[in-house]
C-alpha positions in Angstrom: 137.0 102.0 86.8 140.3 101.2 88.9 138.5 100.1 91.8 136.1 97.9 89.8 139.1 96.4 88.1 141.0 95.8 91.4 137.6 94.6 93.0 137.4 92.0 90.5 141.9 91.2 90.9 141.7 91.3 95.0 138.4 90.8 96.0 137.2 86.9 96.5 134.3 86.2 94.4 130.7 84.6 94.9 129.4 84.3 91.2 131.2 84.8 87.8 129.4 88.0 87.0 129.0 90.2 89.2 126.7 93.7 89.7 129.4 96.0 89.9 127.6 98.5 91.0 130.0 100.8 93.0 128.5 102.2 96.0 129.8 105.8 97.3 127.5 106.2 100.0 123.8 105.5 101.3 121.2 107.0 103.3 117.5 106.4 104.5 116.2 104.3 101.3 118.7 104.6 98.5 122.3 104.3 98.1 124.2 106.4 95.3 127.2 105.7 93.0 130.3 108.0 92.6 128.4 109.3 89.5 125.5 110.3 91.7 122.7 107.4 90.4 120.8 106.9 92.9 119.2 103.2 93.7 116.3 102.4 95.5 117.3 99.9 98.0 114.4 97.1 97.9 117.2 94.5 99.5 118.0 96.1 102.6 121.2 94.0 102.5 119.0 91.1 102.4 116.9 92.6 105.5 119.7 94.2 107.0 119.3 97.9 107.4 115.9 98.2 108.5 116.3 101.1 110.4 117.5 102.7 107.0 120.9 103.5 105.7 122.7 106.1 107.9 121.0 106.2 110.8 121.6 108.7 113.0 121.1 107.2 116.1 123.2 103.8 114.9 126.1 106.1 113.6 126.2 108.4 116.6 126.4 105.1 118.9 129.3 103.6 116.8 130.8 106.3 117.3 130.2 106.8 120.8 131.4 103.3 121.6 134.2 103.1 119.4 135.7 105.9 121.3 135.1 104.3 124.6 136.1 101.0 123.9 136.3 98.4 121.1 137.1 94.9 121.5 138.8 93.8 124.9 138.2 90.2 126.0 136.5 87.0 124.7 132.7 86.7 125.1 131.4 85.5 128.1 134.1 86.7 130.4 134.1 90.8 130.8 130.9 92.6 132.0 130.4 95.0 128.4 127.5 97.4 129.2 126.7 97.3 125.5 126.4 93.3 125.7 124.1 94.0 128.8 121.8 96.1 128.0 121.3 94.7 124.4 120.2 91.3 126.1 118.1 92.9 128.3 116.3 94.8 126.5 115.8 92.0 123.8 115.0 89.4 126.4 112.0 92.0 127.2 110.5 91.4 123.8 111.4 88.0 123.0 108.3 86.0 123.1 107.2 83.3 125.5 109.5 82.3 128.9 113.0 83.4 126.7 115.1 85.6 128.4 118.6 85.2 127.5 120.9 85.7 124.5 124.2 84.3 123.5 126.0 86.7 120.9 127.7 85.8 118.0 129.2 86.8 114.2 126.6 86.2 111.9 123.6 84.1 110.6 125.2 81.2 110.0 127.2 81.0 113.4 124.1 81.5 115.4 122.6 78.4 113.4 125.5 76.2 114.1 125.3 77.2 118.1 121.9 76.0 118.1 122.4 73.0 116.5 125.0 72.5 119.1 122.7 73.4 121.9 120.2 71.3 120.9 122.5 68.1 120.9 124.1 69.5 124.4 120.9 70.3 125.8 119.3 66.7 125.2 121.8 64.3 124.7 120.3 63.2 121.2 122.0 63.6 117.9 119.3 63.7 115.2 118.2 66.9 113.7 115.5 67.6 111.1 115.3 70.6 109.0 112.6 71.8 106.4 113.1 71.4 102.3 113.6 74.8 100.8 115.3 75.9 103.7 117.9 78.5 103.5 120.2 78.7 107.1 123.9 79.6 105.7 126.6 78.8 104.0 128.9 77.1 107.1 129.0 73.1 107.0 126.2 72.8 109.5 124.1 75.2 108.5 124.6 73.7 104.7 123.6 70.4 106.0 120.6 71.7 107.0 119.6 73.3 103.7 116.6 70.8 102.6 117.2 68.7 99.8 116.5 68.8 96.7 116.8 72.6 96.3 119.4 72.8 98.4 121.7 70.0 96.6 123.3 72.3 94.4 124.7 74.5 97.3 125.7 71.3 99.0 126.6 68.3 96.6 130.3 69.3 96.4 131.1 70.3 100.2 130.4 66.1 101.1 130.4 65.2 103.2 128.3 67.1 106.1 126.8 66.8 108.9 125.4 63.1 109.4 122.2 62.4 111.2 119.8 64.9 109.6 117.1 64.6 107.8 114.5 66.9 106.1 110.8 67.2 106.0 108.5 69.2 104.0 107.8 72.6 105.4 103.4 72.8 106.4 103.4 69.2 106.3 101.0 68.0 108.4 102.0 64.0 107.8 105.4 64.2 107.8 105.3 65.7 111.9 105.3 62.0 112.9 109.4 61.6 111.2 109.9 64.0 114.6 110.9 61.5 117.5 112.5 60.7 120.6 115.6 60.4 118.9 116.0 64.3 117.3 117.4 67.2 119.3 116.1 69.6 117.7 114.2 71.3 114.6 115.1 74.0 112.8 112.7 76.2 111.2 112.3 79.4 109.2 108.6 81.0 110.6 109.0 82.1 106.5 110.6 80.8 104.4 112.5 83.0 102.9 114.9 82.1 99.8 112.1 79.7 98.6 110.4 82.7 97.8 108.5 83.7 100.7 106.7 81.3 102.0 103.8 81.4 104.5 103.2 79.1 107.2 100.1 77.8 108.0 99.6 78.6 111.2 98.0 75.4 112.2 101.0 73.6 111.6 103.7 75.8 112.9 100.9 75.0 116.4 101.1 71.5 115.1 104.8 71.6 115.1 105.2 73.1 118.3 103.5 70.7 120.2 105.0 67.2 118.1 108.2 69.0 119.6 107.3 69.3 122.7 105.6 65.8 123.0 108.4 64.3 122.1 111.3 66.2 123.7 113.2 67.6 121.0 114.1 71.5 121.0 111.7 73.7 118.0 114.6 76.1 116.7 113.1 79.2 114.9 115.5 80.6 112.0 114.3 84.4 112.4 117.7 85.8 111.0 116.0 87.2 108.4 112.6 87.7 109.6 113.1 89.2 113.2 113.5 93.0 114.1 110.2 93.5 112.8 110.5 92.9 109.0 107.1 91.3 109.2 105.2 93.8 111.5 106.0 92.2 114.4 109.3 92.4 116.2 109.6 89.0 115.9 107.8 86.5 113.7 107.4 83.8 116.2 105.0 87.0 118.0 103.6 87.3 114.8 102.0 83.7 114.2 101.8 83.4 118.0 104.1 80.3 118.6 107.1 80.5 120.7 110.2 78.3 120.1 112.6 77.0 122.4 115.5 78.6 121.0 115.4 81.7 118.1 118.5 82.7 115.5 118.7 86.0 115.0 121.3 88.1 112.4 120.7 90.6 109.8 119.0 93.6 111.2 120.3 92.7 114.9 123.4 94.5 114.3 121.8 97.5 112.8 123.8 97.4 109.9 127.0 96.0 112.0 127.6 92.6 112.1 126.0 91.0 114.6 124.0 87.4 115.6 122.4 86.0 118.3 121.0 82.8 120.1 118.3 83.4 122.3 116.7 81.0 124.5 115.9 80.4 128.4 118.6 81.0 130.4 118.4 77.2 131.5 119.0 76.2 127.9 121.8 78.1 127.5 123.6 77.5 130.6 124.3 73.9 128.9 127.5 75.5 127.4 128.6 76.3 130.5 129.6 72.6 131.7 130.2 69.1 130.1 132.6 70.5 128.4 132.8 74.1 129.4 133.2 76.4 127.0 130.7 74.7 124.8 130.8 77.3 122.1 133.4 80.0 122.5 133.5 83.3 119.8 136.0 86.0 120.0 134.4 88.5 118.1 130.5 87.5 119.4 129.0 90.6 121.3 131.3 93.2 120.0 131.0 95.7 121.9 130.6 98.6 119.0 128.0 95.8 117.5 126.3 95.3 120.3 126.0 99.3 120.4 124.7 99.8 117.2 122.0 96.8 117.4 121.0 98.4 120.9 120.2 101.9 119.1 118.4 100.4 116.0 115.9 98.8 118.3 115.4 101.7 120.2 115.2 103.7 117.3 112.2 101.0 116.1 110.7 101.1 119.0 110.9 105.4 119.7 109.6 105.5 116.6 106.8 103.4 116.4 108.4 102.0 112.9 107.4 98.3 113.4 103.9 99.3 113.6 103.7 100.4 110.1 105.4 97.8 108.3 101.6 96.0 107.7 100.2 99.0 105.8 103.6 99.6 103.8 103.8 96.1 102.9 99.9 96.4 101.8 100.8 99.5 99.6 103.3 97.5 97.5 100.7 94.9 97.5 97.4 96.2 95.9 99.8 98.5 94.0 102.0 95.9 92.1 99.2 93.4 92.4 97.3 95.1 89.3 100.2 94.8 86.9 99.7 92.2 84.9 103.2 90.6 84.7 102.9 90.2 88.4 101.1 86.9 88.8 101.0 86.7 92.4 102.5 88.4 95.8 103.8 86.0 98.6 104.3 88.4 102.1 104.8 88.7 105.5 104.8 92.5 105.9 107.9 93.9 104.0 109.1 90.4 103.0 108.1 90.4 99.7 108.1 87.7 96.9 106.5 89.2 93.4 105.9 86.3 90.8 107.0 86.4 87.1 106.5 82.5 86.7 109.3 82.8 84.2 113.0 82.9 84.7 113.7 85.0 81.7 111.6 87.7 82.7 113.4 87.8 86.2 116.1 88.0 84.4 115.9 90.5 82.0 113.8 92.5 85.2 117.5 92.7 87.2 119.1 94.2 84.1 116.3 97.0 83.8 116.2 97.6 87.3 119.6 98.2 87.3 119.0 100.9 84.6 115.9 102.3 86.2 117.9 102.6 89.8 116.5 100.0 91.6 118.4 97.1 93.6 116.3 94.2 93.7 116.9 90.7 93.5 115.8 87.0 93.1 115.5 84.2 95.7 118.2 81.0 95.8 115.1 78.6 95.4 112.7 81.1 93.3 114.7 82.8 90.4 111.1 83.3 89.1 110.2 86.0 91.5 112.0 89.1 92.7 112.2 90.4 96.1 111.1 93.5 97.8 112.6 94.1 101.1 113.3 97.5 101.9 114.4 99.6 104.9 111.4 99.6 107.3 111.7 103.4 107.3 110.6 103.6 103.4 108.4 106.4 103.7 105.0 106.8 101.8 106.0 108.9 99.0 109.1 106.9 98.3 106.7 103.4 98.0 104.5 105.2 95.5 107.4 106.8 93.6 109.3 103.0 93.5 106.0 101.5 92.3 106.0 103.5 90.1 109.4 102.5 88.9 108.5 99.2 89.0 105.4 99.5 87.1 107.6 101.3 84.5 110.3 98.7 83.9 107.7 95.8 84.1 106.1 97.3 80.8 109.4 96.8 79.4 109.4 93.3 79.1 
């Protein structure tokens, strides 16, 4: 109860209520309390820990590289073998003619250096984004948060970035508002906090080519769906389209925090004149960071884990699906949106969630759904078990 009360005294805020669930530690699928409740972890830190809380191979890494070395220079002027081998090895499984990645903090910073390298890059100053889009919480990654969702999250920051405008995300029509005047688009491959939301693949190849026709940069937000949350390492793989320049956070950092902009090397190498130091981080590609993102991929990849994030996401599926408070099931592997159609219901789901030791949660644009997003190592046993959970604290309502 002390540290809960001088959480709530020292600790900035985000909401006026909230969880307060006090987390002791965590491991594989579940995190635990002081009291020894034990949680179900169907957030993953919003896609986070994919390889699962505690890794051993991300934990032994950290600690490998802590001892050797921690932070020592600025990005982009020390050789870091961490750095290296992280970008090379990601820049063999990045998708099309990308082969190089620019690190950075976090989600949001790896938005706004692509915004920024797509205005470098082409000399234009337009940039469209997609209604219901969720990029971050920075002023140009807000400004690129579509309207009218995203208004409430924006209207009191004013003003942002000019020039920008939004179109409808699978909008076949609105392709033509894409011109010789925008730099760039920026795109989640799902949309995420609008509740999962699938593309139709015949516009994302739609999109792809009204970008290329007219010269402006296709930016992929896969902060949220890359490192395989969707059964593919990467989404843009997935739906077989390949981007000019992909944001990637989250689950990057294997649980450390961690983003990245990847794109050809003769895209990036804009920043490097006209001005020089076009985008400088002090704390991109730390080392340690670099380290533990390095490991969780390999451990992914050892592992084979990516390749069975279809059938585990198909479990939950024809599971859940026969409830009958679950009116439909929006995915993309383990990217789950489960519909309520009702707000209450979500509502009143969290709070017995919360009693029945499950962490879930609802999306910024969709508080009528709840999410299910665990670690990509969930085994089996534990998806049965959760549904089960579920199934349990749905017939409470």
């Amino acid at each position: 109860m002390i540290l809960r009360k001088q959480f709530l005294e020292h600790v900035g805020q985000t909401s006026p209520s909230p969880m307060l669930i006090e987390v002791a530690r965590a491991e594989g699928s579940f995190f635990y309390t002081p009291e020894g409740k034990r949680y179900f972890d169907l957030v993953a830190g919003v896609s986070v820990s994919n390889v699962g809380h505690a890794n051993q191979d991300v934990v032994r890494a950290v600690q490998q590289q802590a001892a050797d070395y921690m932070h020592v220079m600025v990005y982009g002027e020390m050789v870091e073998r961490p750095q290296v081998e992280y970008a090379r090895r990601i820049a063999e499984l990045l998708p099309g003619d990308i082969d190089c990645v620019y690190f950075v903090n976090s989600g949001a910073e790896a938005v706004e250096v692509a915004l920024k390298l797509a205005k470098r890059h082409t000399h234009r100053t337009e940039l469209i984004s997609m209604r219901r889009a969720y990029h971050g919480s920075t002023h140009g990654a807000m400004s690129m948060m579509g309207t009218p969702e995203g208004e409430e999250w924006k209207a009191e920051f004013r003003p942002l970035l000019p020039d920008v405008k939004s179109i409808n995300f699978n909008s076949f029509e609105e392709l033509n508002l894409i011109t010789e005047r925008t730099a760039g688009v920026l795109c989640e491959v799902v949309q995420g906090e609008a509740g999962v939301r699938l593309p139709n693949v015949e516009w994302l190849r739609a999109l792809r080519a009204r970008c290329s026709e007219v010269g402006a940069l296709l930016i992929f937000d896969e902060i949220q769906t890359g490192m395989g949350r969707t059964g593919e390492m990467f989404a843009s793989t997935k739906y077989g389209i390949t981007p000019d320049i992909i944001c990637l956070a989250k689950a990057f950092g294997g649980g450390m925090p961690l983003g990245g902009v990847a794109s050809k090397k003769s895209i990036l190498d804009s920043f490097t004149n006209n001005p020089c130091l076009g985008h400088i981080t002090t704390f991109g590609g730390h080392p340690v960071c670099c380290a533990a993102g390095l490991a969780a991929l390999n451990y992914l990849i050892d592992n084979n884990v990516v390749e069975s994030v279809e059938h585990k996401g198909l479990m939950f599926e024809q599971r859940l699906s026969r409830h009958p408070r679950i009116l439909e099931i929006r995915r993309s592997g383990l990217l789950m949106a489960l519909e309520l159609g009702n707000a209450e219901y979500l509502y009143r789901l969290m709070e017995i969630f919360k009693e029945e030791g499950i962490m879930s949660d609802w999306f910024l644009y969709c508080d009528t759904a709840f999410r299910i997003s665990p670690p990509l190592t969930i085994s089996e046993a534990e998806i049965e078990e959760c549904c089960t959970i579920i199934e349990r604290s749905l017939d409470r309502l």
